[in-house]
C-alpha positions in Angstrom: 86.3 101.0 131.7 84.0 99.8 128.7 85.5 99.0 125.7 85.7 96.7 122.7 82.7 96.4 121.2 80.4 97.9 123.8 81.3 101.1 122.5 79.8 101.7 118.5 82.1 103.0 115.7 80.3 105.0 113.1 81.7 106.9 110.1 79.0 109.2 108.3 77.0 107.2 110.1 77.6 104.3 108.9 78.3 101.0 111.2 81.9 99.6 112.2 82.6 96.1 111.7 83.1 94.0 114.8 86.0 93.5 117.1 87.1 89.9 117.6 90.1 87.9 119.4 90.4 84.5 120.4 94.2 83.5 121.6 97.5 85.0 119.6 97.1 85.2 116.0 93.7 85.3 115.7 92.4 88.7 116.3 90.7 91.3 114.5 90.3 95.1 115.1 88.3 98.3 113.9 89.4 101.1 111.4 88.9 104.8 111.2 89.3 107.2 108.6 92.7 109.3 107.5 93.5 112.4 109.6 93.1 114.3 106.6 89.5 113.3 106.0 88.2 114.0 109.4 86.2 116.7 109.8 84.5 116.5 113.5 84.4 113.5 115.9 81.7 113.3 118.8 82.7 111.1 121.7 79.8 109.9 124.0 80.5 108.5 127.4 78.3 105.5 128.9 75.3 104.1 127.2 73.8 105.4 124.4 71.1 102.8 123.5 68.5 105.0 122.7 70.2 106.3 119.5 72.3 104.3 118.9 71.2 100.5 119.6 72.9 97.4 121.0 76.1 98.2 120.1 76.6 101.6 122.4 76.1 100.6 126.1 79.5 101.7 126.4 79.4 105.1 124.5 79.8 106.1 120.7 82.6 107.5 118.4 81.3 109.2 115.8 83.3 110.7 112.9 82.1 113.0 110.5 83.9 113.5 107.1 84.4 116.5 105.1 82.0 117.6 102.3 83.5 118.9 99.3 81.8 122.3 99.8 83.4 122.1 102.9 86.8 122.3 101.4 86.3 124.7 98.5 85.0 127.3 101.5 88.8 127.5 102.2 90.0 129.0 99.2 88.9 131.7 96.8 87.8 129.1 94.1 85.5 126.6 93.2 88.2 123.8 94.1 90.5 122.9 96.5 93.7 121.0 96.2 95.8 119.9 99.3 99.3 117.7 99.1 101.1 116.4 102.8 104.2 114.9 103.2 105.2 114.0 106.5 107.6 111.8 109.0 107.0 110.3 111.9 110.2 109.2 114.7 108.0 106.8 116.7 107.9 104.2 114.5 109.7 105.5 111.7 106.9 105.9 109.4 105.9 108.2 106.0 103.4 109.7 104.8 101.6 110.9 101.7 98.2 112.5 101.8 96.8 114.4 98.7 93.1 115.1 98.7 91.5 117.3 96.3 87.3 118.9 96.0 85.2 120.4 93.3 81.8 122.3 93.9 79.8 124.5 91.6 76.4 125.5 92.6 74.4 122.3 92.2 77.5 119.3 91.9 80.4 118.5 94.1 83.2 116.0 94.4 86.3 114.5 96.8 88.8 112.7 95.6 91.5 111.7 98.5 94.6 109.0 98.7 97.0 108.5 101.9 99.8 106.2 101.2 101.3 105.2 104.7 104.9 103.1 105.7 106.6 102.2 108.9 108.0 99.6 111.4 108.2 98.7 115.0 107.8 101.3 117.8 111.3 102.7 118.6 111.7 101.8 122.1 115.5 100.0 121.9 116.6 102.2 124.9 114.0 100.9 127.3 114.6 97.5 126.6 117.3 94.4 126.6 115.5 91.7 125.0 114.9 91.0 121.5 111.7 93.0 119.9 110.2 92.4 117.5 110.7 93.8 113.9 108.1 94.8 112.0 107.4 96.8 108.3 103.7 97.5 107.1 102.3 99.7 104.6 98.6 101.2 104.3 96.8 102.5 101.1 93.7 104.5 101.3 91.2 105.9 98.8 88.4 107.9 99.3 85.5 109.6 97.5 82.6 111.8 98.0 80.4 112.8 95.5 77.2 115.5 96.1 74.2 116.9 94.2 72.3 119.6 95.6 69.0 120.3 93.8 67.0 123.8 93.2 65.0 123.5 96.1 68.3 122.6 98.5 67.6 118.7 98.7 70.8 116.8 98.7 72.3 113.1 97.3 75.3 111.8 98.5 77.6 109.1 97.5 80.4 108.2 99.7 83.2 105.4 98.4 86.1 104.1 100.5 88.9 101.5 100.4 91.6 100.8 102.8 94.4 97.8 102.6 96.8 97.7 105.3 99.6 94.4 105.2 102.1 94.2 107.9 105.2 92.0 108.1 106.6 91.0 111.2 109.4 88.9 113.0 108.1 88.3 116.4 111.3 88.1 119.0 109.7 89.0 121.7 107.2 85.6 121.7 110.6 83.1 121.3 111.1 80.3 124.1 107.5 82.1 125.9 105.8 80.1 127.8 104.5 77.0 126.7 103.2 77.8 123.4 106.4 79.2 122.1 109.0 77.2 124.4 110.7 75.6 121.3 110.1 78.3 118.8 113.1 79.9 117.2 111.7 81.7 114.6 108.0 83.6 114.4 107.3 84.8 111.2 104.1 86.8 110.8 102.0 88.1 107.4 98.9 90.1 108.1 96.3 92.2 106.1 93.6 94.5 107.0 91.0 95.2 103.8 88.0 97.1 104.2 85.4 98.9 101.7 83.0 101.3 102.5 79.9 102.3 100.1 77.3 105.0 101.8 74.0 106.7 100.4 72.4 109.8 101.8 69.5 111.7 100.7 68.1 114.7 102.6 64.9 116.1 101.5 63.4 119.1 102.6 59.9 119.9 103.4 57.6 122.2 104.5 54.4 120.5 103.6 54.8 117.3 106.0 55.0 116.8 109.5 58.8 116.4 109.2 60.7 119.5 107.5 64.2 117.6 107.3 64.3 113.7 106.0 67.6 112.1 106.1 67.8 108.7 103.7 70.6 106.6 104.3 72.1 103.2 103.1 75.3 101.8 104.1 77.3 98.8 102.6 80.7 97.6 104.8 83.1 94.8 103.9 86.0 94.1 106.6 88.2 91.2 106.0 91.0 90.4 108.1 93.6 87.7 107.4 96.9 87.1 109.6 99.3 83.8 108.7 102.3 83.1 110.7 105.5 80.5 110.3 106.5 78.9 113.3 109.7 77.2 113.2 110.2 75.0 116.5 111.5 71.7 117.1 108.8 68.8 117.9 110.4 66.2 120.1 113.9 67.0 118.7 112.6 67.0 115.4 112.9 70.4 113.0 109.3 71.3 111.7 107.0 74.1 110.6 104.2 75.1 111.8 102.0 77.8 109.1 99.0 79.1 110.9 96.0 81.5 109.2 93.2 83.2 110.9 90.4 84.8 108.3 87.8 86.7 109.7 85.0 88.3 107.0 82.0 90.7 108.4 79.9 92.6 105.8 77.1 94.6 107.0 74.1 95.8 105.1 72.1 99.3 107.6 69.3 101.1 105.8 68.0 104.2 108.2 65.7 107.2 108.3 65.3 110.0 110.3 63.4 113.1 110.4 63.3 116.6 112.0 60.1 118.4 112.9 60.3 121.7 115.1 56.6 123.6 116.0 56.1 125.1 119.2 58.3 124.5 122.3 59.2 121.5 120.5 62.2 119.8 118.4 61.5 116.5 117.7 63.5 113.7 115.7 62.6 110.5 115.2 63.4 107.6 113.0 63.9 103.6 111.7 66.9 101.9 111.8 67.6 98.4 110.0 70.9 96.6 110.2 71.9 93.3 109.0 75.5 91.4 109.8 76.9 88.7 108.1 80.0 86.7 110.0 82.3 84.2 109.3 85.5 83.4 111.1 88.2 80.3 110.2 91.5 79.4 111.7 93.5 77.0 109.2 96.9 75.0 109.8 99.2 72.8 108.5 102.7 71.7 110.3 105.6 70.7 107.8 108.5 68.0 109.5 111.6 69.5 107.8 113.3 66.3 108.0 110.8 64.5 106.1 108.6 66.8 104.1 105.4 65.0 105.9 102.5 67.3 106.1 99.5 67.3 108.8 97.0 69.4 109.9 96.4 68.0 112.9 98.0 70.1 115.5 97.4 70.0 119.2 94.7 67.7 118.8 92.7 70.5 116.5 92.1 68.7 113.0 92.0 72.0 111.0 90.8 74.0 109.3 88.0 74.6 111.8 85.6 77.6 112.9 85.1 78.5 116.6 81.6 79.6 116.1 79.4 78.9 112.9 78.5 81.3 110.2 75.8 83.7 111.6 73.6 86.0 110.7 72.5 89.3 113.0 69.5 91.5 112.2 68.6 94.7 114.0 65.5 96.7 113.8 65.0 99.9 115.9 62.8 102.6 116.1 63.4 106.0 118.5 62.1 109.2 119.3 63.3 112.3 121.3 61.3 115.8 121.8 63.5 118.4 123.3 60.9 120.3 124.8 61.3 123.7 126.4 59.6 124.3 129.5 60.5 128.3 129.2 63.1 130.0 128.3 65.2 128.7 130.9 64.6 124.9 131.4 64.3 122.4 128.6 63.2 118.4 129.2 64.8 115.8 126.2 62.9 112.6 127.0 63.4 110.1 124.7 62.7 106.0 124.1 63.8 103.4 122.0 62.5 100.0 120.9 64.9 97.7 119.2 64.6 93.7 118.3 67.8 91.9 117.5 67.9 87.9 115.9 71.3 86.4 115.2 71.1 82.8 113.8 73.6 80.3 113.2 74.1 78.4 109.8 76.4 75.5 110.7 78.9 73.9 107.7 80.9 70.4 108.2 83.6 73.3 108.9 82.4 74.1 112.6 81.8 70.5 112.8 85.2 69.9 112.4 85.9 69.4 116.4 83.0 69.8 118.1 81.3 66.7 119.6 78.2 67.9 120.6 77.6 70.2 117.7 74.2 71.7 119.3 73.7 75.6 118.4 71.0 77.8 119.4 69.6 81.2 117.4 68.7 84.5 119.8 66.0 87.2 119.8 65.9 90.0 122.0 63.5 93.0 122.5 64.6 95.9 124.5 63.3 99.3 125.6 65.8 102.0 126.0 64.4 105.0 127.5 66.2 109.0 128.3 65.3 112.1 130.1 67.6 114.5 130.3 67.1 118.2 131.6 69.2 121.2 130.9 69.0 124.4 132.8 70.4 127.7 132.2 71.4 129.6 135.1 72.4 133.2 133.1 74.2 134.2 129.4 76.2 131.2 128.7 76.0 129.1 131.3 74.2 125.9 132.1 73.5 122.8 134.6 72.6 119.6 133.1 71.2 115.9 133.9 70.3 112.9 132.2 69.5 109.6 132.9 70.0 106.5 130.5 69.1 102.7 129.7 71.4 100.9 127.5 71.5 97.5 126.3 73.4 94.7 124.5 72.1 91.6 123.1 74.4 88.8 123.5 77.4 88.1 120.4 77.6 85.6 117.7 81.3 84.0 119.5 79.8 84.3 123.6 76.2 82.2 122.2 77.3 79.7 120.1 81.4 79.0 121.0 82.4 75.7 119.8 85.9 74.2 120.4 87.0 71.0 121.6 90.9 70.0 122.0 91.1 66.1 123.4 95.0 66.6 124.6 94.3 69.3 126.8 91.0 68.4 127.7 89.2 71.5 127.1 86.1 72.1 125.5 84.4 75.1 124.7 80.7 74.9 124.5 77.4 77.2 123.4 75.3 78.9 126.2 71.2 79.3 125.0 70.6 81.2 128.1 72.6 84.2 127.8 70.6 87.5 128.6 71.2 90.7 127.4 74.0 93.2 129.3 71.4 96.1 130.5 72.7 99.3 132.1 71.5 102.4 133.8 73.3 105.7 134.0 73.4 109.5 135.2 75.4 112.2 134.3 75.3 115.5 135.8 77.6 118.3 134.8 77.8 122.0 134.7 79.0 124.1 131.5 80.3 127.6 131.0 81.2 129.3 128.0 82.0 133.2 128.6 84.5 135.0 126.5 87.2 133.8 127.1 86.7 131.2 129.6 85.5 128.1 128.8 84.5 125.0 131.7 82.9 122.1 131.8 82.3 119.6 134.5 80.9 116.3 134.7 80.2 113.5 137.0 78.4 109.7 136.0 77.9 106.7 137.9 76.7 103.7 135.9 75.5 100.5 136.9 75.9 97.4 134.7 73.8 94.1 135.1 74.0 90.8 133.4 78.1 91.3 132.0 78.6 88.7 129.9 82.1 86.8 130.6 83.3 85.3 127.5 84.6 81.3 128.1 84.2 81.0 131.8 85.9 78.0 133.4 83.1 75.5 135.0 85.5 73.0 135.9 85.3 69.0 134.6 82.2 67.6 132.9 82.2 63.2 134.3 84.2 63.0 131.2 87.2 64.9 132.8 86.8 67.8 129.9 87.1 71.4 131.7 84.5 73.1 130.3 84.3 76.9 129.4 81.1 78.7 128.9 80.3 82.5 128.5 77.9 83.2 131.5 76.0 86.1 132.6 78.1 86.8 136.0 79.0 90.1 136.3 77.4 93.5 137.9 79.1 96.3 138.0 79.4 99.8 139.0 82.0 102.6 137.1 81.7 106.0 138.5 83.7 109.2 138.4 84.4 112.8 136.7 85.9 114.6 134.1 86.9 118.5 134.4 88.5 120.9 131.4 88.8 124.5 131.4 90.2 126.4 128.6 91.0 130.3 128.8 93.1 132.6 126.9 94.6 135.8 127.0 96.0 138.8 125.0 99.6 139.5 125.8 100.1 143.3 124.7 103.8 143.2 125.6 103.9 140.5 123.2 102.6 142.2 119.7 99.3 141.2 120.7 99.9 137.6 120.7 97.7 135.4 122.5 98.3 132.8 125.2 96.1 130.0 125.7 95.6 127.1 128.9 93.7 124.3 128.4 94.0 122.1 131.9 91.7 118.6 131.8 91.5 116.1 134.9 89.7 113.2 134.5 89.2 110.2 137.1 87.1 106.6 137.4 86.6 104.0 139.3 84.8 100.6 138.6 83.9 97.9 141.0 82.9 94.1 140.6 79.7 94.1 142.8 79.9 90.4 142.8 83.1 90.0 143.7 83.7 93.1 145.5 86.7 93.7 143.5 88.1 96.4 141.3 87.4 96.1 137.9 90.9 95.6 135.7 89.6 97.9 132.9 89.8 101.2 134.3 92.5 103.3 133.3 94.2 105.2 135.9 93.6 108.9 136.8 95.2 111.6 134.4 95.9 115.2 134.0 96.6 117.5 130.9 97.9 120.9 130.9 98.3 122.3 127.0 100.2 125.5 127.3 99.8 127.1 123.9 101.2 130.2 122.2 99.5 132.0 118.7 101.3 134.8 116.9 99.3 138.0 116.2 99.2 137.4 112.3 98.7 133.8 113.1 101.7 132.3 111.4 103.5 130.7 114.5 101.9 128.6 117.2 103.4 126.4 119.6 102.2 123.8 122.1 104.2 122.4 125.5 102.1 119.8 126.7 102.4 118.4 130.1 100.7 114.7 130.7 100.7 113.3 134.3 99.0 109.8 135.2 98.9 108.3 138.3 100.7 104.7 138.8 98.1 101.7 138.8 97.6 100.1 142.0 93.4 99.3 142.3 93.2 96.1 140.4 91.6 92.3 141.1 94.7 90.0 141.3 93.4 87.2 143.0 93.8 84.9 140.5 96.9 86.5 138.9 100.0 88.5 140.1 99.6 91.8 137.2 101.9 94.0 136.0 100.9 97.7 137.7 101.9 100.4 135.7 104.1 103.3 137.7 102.7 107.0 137.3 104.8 108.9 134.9 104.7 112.4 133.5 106.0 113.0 130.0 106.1 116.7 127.7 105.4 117.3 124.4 106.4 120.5 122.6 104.9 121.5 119.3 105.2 123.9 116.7 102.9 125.2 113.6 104.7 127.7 111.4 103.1 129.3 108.7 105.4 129.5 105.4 102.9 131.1 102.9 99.1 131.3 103.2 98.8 128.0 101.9 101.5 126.2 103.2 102.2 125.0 106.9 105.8 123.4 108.5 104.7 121.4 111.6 107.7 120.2 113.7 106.8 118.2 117.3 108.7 116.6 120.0 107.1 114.0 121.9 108.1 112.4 125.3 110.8 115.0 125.6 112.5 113.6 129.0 112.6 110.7 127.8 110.8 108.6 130.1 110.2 105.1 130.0 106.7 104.0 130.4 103.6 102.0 130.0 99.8 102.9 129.0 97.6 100.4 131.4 95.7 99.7 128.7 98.5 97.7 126.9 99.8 95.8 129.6 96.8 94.9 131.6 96.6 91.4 131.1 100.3 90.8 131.7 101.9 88.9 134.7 103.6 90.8 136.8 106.6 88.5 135.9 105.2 88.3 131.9 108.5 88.5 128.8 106.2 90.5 127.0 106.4 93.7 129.4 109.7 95.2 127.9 108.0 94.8 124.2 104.9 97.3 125.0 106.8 99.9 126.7 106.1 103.5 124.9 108.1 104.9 122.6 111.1 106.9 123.6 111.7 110.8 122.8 111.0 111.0 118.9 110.3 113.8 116.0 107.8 114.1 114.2 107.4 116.8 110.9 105.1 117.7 108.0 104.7 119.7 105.5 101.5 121.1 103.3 100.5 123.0 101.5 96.8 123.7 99.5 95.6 126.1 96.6 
């Protein structure tokens, strides 16, 4: 139920730039790496403050990338070459994927491009209105480069570029509501570019208190851009209306950790610095097509205009955990961080634009964000497990220091200097069991959230008749509930010795506005997985059926607006792996094989329950997907 960016993003460590949206057209999101670079991904529930900072009171991603050595390790030579083709019916897309890795004993290097293209989600037999039509294309590089000395120290220098542009023809938004009630053609132009330049060094030591020293330095560059053509008439009078949101975040992280294990102990520690850098603009310019006069004064906005300033966000941190064992049963991981975060403003006659009472404010927070956990092992393979945590998040850039003023509407968005920092306690207990063949886990967490920060809450009129929106510390909250998977397998002997596998997950939350004594919208609904699989006793056929089941949305907070609830659906997924040569792989998959019509919460809900936009975000129906690759 936490999302956005209460939950941190990191690649090799390295930072994610920000999340940000502000009304249609002016949005921008996060990026991963390609499939094919992805070695490991770690996925931590609730806050994780105390190694991760600020930005993880909702939980962490973190994706690890392969190494060259990695690659070489899965052939008999001191490279690695790997090409994939590969179609996918959802959306009609391609893809082309070649990656290739060098390693002798001291140097090593990865050299990857994925060139992606597609359209719209195919979803025409679930819906009778117009959808949109869309046609993007994504080009990725990527390059890794490592030196491994005599005594086993190691550089790294990690490179990557991504450029995503998507083209759209938005049918879905025509005669919507007010904003689009005269529109008869939406044309959209949108680009994604990002760059990505990481150092690591890891020295080894046995002379100092730490034997393993991780270096790193990280450089990120996100820039979105998204233009759109409105054509609509204005009082009976043909005009256009071209519309550009930019938004620009580079981050500069240095950080160090270090290892030391003596004793019962097994200690890490380290420093963390991060410094942002922010700048958003919206731009516009309306075009009468009668006259060929030009303004950009639209809706009372005089353009182009920012709706916070320029600003500036450092981050310091420093942490410690000792996993300590008690005996050979019972281990305690306490751990504590201490972070101090600044953000200041640097205001330009651009934010000044429409803003009558131009007043900003800089922030500076210090927070302590302490862990104990305790992990017990009841016999071989087996273990309970509980942990408490403090999280933390220091107020945004956009909720301090929002600035927007439109004089036909009367609304006027204005900066809040008292905003505290979100703050968070959790527990987790859970149970874990790997034996043979049987592997179970269990877990159950109940968090507590204080101080939520709601962006541009409405305070009513000002005397001057102005409604006035302010983000406000409002909110407590509570999300609580489990998550169960067990995974066993078993040797049929009436089949060649092939093996069959069950993996059966459950997982189910609830959230609550303690203020309000409402549900909170956020939660997702319960759902089930059973992944029936099937491997061949020379490993060169496996297939999947997949069974997803979610229950239908019902516990929401619509007193202030009739939703959309999601029915419960079940859909099936079959998939098959067939190995050609040793080197080369066929995959073949069908997904939503009953075809069922049907909506992910997640995407709808914000929508009225009477909204034109439904239709547009169902799922796609039953599609194909293939590939083919092949390595040497």
């Amino acid at each position: 139920g936490i999302g956005g960016n209460r939950v941190a993003i990191e690649v090799d460590f390295s930072p994610s730039t920000d999340q940000f949206l502000i009304g249609a057209f002016a949005n921008s999101s996060r990026s991963l790496p390609e499939i094919d670079l992805i070695k490991e991904v770690e996925i931590l529930n609730g806050p994780a403050s105390t190694f991760y900072g600020s930005d993880a009171i909702g939980g962490v991603i973190s994706v690890v990338t392969w190494a060259p050595e990695d690659l070489v390790k899965l052939t008999d030579s001191d490279s690695f070459y790997k090409l994939r083709l590969g179609y996918d019916g959802k959306n009609s897309s391609q893809v082309l994927s070649a990656t290739s890795a060098w390693q002798n004993d001291n140097i090593g290097a990865l050299l990857s491009y994925t060139r992606r293209e597609g359209h719209e989600i195919n979803n025409d037999g679930f819906i009778t209105a117009e959808k949109d039509e869309l046609d993007w294309q994504s080009d990725a590089i990527f390059a890794k480069f490592t030196h491994r000395d005599d005594n086993d120290n190691q550089l790294t220098l990690t490179l990557e570029s991504k450029q995503k542009e998507t083209l759209s023809d938005n049918n879905s938004l025509l005669g919507v509501g007010r904003q689009f009630a005269t529109t008869t053609q939406l044309l959209g132009d949108d680009s994604f570019d990002s760059e990505r330049l990481s150092l690591e060094y890891q020295l080894l030591s046995d002379t100092s208190l730490f034997s393993v020293n991780t270096f790193r330095a990280h450089y990120i560059n996100g820039e979105t851009s998204q233009r759109s053509q409105d054509f609509r008439s204005s009082r009976g009078t043909p005009v256009r209306q071209d519309r550009a949101f930019l938004f620009d975040q580079k981050i500069f992280s240095l950080e160090y950790n270090g290892l030391a294990e003596f004793a019962a102990h097994k200690i890490v520690a380290g420093v963390e610095y991060s410094q942002s850098d922010i700048a958003e603009l919206r731009d516009a310019l309306q075009e009468n097509l009668s006259t060929g006069a030009i303004t950009t004064s639209l809706l009372s906005e005089q353009f182009p205009l920012r709706d916070f300033p320029k600003s500036k966000t450092k981050e310091i941190g420093v942490f410690i955990q000792d996993e300590f064992a008690l005996d050979a049963d019972w281990t305690l991981v306490p751990a504590l961080r201490i972070d101090r975060f600044e953000m200041t403003p640097s205001i330009d006659d651009v934010f000044l634009q429409n803003l009558s009472s131009p007043e900003v404010v800089s922030i500076s927070e210090t927070a302590v964000s302490p862990k104990l956990g305790l992990l017990h092992a009841v016999a071989h393979g087996k273990s309970l497990y509980m942990q408490y945590v403090h999280g933390f998040r220091a107020p945004s850039y956009e909720d301090v220091n929002i600035g927007l003023e439109m004089p036909m509407f009367q609304i006027r968005a204005i900066p809040n200097p008292d905003l505290e920092s979100e703050r968070s306690d959790s527990f987790e207990f859970g149970y874990r069991s790997f034996v043979a063949n049987n592997h179970l886990n269990l877990a159950l967490y109940y968090s507590r959230y204080e101080d939520f920060i709601e962006s541009k809450v409405n305070l009513g009129p000002d005397e001057t008749g102005f409604v006035i929106f302010q983000s406000q510390n409002i909110n407590e909250a509570e999300i609580f509930g489990f998550e169960l998977n067990h995974r066993t397998s078993y040797t049929l002997d009436n089949w060649g010795e092939s093996t069959l596998s069950i993996d059966a997950s459950l997982a189910l939350s609830r959230g609550n506005n303690l203020i309000t004594d409402e549900p909170l919208n956020s939660i997702s609904p319960a759902q089930a997985v059973l992944d029936i699989g099937w491997l061949s006793a020379d490993e060169t056929l496996a297939a999947d059926l997949i069974l997803t089941t979610t229950k239908s949305k019902s516990r929401v907070d619509d007193s202030d607006t009739d939703f959309f609830l999601t029915p419960g659906y079940t859909t099936l997924d079959f998939l098959i792996n067939y190995r050609l040569s040793s080197d080369t792989d066929l995959r073949f998959s069908i997904f939503n094989l009953g075809d069922k019509q049907f909506w992910n919460w997640q995407d709808v809900r914000n929508l009225a329950n009477d909204s034109q936009l439904i239709q547009s975000v169902v799922r796609p129906e039953r599609s194909f997907s293939v590939s083919l690759a092949t390595k040497w």
